[in-house]
Steps between C-alpha positions, in 0.01 A plus 500: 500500500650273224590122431806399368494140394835363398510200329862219508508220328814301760745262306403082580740415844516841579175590748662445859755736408256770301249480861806608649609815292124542447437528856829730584351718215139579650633564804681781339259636273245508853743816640463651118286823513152463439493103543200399642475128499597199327500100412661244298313226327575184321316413190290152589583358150812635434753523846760713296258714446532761789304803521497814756244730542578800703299855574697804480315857630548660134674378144813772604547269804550154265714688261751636738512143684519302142843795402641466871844393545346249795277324264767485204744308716264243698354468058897409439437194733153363334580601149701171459215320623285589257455329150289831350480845572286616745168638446339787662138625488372830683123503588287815638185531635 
């Protein structure tokens, strides 16, 4: 099993509308192959600072949901929302 943490950094104004997309776009990455589980945290000291952590069965699994066409269109509704880039970081055990 892995850990995906994906780090966004939400425009000011813009969180109701990034919980929404946000939201629409775990639900679809929970029917990707190999998803395990999930959550979505807010940064205490910084509320645009939004990070997911999810579990995928194997590193093949993350890469073929981060290149699918499902996850490139629900990232054409956040990307707007976002003042930087986002960040990814894969962990093992």
């Amino acid at each position: 099993m892995i850990k995906v943490i994906i780090e966004r950094h939400i425009a000011d104004e813009l969180g109701e509308h990034y919980e929404k997309a946000a939201k629409a776009t775990l639900q679809k990455a929970m029917q990707a192959h190999g998803f395990i589980s999930g959550e979505a945290l807010r940064d205490s000291n910084d509320p645009n600072h939004r990070v997911v952590i999810a579990n995928y069965r194997t590193i093949n699994d993350w890469q073929h949901w981060l290149s699918s066409p499902e996850r490139k269109e629900m990232m054409e509704q956040l990307k707007p929302m976002l003042d930087q880039e986002e960040k990814f970081t894969v962990l093992e055990h």
